[in-house]
FIFI-977560 format. One record per residue (C-alpha): chain; x, y, z; residue in one letter. Coordinates in pm, 1 decimal. Layout:
<chaine->A | x->X | y->Y | z->Z | residu->a>
...
# end
This chain:
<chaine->A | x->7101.9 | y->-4880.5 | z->373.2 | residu->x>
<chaine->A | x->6914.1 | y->-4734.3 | z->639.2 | residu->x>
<chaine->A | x->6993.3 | y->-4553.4 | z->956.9 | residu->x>
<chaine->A | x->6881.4 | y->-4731.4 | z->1270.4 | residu->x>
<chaine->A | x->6733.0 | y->-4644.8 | z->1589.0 | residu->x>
<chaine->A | x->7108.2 | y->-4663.0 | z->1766.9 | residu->x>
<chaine->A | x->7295.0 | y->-4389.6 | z->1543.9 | residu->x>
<chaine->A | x->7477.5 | y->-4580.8 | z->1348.0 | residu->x>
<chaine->A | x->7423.0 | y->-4392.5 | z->1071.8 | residu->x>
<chaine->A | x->7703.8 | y->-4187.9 | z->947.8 | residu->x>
<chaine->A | x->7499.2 | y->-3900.8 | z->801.2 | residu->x>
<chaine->A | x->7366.8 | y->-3784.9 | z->1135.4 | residu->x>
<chaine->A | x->7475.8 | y->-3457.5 | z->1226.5 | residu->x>
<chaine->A | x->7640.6 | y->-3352.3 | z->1594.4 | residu->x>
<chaine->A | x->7742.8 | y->-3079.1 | z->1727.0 | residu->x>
<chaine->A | x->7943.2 | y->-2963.8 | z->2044.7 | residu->x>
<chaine->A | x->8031.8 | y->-2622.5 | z->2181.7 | residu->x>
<chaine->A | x->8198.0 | y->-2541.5 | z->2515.8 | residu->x>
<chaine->A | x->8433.7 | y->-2253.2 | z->2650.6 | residu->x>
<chaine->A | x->8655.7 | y->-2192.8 | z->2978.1 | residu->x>
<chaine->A | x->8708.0 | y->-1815.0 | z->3139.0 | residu->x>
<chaine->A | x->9001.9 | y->-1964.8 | z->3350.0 | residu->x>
<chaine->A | x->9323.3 | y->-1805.1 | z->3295.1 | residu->x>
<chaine->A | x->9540.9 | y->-2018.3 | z->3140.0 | residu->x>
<chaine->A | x->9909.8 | y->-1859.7 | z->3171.0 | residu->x>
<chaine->A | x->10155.7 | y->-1909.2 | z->2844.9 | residu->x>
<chaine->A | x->10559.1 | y->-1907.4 | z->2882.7 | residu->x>
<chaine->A | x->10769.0 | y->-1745.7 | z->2576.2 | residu->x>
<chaine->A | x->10979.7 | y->-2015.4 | z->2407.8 | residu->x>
<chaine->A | x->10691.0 | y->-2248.1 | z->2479.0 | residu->x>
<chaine->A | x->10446.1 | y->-2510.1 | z->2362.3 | residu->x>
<chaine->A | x->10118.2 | y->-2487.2 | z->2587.7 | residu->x>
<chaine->A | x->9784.0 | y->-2685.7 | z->2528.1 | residu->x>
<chaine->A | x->9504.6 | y->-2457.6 | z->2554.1 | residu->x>
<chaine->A | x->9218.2 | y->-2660.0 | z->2794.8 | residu->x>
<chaine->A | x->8900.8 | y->-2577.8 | z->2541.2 | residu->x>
<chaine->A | x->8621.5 | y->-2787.2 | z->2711.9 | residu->x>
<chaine->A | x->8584.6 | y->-2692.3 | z->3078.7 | residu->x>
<chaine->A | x->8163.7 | y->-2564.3 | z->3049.9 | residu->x>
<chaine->A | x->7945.2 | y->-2689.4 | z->2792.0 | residu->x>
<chaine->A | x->7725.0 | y->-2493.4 | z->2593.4 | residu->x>
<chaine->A | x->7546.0 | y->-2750.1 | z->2401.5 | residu->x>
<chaine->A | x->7672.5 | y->-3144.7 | z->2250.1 | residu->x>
<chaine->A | x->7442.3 | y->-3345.1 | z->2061.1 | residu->x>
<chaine->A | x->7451.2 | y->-3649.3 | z->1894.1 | residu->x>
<chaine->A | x->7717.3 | y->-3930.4 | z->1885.8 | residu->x>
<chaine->A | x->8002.3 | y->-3858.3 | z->1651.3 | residu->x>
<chaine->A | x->8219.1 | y->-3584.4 | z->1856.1 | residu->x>
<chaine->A | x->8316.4 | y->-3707.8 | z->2221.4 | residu->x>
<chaine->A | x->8535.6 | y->-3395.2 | z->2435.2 | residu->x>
<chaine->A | x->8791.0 | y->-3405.2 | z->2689.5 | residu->x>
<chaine->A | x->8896.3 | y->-3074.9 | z->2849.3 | residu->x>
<chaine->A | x->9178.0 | y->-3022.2 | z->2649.4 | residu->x>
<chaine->A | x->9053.3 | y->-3170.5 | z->2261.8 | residu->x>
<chaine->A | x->8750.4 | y->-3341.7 | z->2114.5 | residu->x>
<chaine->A | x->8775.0 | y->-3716.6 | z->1943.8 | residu->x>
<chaine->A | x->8602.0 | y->-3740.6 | z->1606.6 | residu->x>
<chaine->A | x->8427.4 | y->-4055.0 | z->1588.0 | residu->x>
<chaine->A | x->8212.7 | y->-4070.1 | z->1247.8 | residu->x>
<chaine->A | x->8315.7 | y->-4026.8 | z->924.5 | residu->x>
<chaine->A | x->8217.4 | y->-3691.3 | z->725.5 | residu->x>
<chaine->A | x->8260.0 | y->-3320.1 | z->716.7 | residu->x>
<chaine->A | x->8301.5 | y->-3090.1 | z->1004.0 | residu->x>
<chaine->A | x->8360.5 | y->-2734.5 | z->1057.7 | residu->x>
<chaine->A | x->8571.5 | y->-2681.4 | z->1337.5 | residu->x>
<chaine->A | x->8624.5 | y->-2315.3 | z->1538.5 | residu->x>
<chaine->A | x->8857.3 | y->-2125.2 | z->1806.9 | residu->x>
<chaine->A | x->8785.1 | y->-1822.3 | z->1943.3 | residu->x>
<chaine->A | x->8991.1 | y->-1704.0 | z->2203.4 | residu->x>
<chaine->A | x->9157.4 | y->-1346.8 | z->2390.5 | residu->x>
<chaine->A | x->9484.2 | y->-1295.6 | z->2468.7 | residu->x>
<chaine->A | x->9676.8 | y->-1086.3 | z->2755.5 | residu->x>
<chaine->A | x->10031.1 | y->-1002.8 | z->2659.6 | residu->x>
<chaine->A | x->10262.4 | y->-1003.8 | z->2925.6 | residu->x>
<chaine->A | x->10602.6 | y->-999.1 | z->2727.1 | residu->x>
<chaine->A | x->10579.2 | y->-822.6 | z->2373.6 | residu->x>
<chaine->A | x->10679.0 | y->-1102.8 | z->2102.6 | residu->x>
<chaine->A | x->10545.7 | y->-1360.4 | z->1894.5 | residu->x>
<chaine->A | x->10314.1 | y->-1644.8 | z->1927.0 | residu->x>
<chaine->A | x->10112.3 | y->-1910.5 | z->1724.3 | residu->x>
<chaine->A | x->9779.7 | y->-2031.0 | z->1779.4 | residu->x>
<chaine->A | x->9698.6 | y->-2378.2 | z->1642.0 | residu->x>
<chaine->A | x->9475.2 | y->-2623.7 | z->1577.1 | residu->x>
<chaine->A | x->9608.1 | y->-3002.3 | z->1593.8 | residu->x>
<chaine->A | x->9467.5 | y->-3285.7 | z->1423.4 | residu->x>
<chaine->A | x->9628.0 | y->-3597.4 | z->1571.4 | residu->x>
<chaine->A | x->9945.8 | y->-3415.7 | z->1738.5 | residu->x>
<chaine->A | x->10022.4 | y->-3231.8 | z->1384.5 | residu->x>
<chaine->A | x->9916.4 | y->-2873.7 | z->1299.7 | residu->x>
<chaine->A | x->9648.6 | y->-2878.9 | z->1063.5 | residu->x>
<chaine->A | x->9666.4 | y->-2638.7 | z->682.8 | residu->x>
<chaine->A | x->9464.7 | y->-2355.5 | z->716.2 | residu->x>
<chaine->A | x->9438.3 | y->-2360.9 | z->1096.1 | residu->x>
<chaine->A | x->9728.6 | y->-2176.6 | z->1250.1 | residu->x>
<chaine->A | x->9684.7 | y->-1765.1 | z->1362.6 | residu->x>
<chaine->A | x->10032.0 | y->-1605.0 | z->1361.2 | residu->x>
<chaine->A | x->9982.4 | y->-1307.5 | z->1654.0 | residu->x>
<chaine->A | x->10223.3 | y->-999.9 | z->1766.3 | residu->x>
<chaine->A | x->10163.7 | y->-930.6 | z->2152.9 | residu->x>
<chaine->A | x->10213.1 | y->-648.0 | z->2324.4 | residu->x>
<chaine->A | x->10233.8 | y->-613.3 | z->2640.0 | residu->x>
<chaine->A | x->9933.3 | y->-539.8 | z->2958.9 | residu->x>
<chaine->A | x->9661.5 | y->-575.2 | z->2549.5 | residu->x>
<chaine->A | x->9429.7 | y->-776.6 | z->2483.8 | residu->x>
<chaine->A | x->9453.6 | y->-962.0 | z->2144.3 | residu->x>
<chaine->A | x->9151.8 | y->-1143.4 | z->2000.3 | residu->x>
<chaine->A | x->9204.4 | y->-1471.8 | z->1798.1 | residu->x>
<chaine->A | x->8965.8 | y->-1657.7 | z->1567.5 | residu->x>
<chaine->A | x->9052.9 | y->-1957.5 | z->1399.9 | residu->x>
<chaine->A | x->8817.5 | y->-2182.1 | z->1169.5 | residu->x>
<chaine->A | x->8820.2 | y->-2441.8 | z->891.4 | residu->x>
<chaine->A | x->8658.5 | y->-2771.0 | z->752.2 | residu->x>
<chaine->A | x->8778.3 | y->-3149.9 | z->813.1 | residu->x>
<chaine->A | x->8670.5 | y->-3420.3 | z->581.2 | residu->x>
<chaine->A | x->8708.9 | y->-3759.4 | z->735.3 | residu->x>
<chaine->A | x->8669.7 | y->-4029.8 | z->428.4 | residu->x>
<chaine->A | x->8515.0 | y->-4330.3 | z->474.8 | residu->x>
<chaine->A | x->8711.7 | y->-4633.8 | z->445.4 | residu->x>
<chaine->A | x->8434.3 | y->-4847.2 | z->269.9 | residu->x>
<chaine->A | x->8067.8 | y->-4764.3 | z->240.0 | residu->x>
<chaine->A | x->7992.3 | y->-4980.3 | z->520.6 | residu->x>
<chaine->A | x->8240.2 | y->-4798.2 | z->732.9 | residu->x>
<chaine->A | x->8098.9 | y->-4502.7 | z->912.0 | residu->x>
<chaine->A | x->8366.9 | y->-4493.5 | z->1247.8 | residu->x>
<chaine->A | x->8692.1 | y->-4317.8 | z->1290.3 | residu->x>
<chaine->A | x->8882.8 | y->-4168.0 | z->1570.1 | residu->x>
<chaine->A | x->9071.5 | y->-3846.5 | z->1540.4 | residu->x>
<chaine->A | x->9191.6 | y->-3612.0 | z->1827.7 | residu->x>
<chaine->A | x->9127.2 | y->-3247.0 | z->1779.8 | residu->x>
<chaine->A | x->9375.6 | y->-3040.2 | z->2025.5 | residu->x>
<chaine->A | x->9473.5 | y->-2660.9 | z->2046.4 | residu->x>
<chaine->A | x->9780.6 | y->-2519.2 | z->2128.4 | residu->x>
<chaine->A | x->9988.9 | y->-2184.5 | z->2154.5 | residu->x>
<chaine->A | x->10363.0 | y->-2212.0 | z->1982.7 | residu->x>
<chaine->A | x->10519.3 | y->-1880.3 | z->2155.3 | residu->x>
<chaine->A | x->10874.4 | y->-1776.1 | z->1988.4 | residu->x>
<chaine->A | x->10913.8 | y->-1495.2 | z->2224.8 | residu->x>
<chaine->A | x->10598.1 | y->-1351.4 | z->2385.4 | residu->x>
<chaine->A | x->10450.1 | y->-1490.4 | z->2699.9 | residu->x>
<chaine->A | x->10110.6 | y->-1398.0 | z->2870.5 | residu->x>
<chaine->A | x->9784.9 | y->-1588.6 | z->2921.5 | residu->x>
<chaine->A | x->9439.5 | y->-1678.9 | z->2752.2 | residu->x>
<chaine->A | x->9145.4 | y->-1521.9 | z->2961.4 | residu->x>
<chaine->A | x->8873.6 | y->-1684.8 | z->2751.9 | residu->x>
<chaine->A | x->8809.3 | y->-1940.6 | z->2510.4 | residu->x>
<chaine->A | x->8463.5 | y->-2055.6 | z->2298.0 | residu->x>
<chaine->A | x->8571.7 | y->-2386.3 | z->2078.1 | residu->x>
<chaine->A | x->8332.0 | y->-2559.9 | z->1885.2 | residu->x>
<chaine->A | x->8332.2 | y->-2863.0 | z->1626.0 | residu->x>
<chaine->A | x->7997.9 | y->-2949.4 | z->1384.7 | residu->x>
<chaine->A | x->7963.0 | y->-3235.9 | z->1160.1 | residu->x>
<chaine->A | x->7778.1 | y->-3097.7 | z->857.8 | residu->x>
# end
């Protein structure tokens, strides 16, 4: 079977890339979503739809997904930076980080998603892909962030 002129086709390829230089402050003993999608850079093609704070996967397939963000410790301790898929931290995806205080800490975080296909006429899904910072006991704020998802 074909692909048609509407994009139907599962094996079309998008891609979206935004970031946000807002400060985003952190509290120690925390949960905080990190807003990702405030400025695009590019989005093509159907299959990944963003909200400021996640993108929705709507097509079946593989996709790479990426965080890059910097840190500013204001409280020494511990934090966690991870990825989500559908509220629950993915394998793979979560950067374990050691702040210090008035230093900046760069994180990157990347890895793959296969989305299956439920039958070979099936080519639609809907995952949520969110980002979040799990502090233990440091506290501080993000000062930039580049996210990006690609279906390969």
């Amino acid at each position: 079977m074909g692909c048609n002129s509407y994009g139907s086709c599962g094996n079309q390829k998008s891609t979206a890339r935004f970031y946000n230089q807002t400060v985003q402050t952190f509290a120690a003993n925390a949960t905080t979503t990190i807003a990702v999608n405030a400025n695009q850079v590019v989005l093509d093609g159907d299959a990944i739809v963003p909200s400021l704070n996640s993108y929705r996967i709507d097509k079946t397939g593989l996709y790479r997904v990426s965080l890059d963000l910097t840190l500013l410790g204001t409280t020494a301790g511990n934090v966690a930076i991870e990825m989500l898929l559908d509220g629950v931290a993915m394998p793979c995806a979560t950067k374990l980080v050691t702040l210090v205080a008035d230093t900046y800490t760069p994180v990157h975080i990347e890895t793959d998603v296969q989305f299956e296909q439920v039958c070979r006429c099936q080519t639609k899904t809907s995952h949520t892909i969110s980002f979040v910072i799990v502090s233990a006991t440091g506290a501080g704020s993000v000062t930039s962030v580049c996210s990006g998802v690609a279906k390969r």
